[in-house]
N, C-alpha and C positions, 0 to 999 in steps of 0.2 A: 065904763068909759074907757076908749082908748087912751094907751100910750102915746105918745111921739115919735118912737121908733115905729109901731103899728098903722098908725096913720101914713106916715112915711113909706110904710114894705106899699101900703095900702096903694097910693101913688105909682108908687114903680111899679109897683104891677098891672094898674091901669096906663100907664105909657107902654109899656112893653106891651099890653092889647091891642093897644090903638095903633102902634110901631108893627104888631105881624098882619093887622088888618090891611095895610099900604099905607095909610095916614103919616107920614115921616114928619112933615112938618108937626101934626099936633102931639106927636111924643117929642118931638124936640123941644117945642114950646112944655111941656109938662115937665120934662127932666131938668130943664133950664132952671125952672122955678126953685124944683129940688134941689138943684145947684147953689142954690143962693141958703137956702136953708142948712141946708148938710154938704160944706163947701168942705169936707175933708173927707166922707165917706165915699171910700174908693168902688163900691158897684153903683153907688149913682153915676158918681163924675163917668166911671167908665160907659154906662148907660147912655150918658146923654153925648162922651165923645163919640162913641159908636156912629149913633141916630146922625149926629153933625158932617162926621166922616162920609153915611152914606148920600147924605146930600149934600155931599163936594162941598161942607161949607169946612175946609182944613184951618182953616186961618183962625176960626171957633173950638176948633176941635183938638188942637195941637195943645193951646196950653193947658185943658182938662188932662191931656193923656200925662202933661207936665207935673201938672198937681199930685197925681196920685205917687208919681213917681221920684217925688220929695220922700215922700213918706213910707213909697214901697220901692228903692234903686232898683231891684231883683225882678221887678214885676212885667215876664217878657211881654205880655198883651198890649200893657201900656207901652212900653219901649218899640215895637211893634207900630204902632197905632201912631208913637208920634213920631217915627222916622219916616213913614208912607206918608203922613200929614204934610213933613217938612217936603218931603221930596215932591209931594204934588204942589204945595207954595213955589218951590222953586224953579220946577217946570212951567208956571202959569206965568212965570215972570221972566222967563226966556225970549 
């Protein structure tokens, strides 16, 4: 029987299939889910801001790059991730 954590890789890596397939939407909805699950594990969160990012949804995808970045300040991907986030919010409200 699986673990938790196994089940879990198990997930992320069936979104990241369905994410290089073009499917964007159904790995967002899948990392989302894992979001809610493993709301601290910084390759999901980043997973699923990724996927959100590439489908302009920022305003979703900002505070995941946020979250990780409690927990990792140093973490430039995420710092990365949520400055272009912030900066396409603030572009679209120009």
């Amino acid at each position: 029987m699986k673990d938790q954590k196994s089940i879990a890789l198990d997930h992320l890596n069936e979104a990241r299939r369905v994410a290089a397939e073009g499917d964007l939407e159904r790995a967002a909805q899948l990392l989302c889910r894992l979001t809610e699950d493993y709301p601290r594990d910084s390759t999901i969160l980043f997973s699923c801001a990724a996927v959100l990012f590439r489908l302009r949804r920022f305003s979703e995808a900002a505070p995941l790059f946020a979250r990780i970045l409690e927990d990792q300040p140093v973490n430039h991907r995420a710092s990365l991730g949520l400055f272009h986030s912030l900066w396409q919010i603030d572009r679209k409200s120009d």
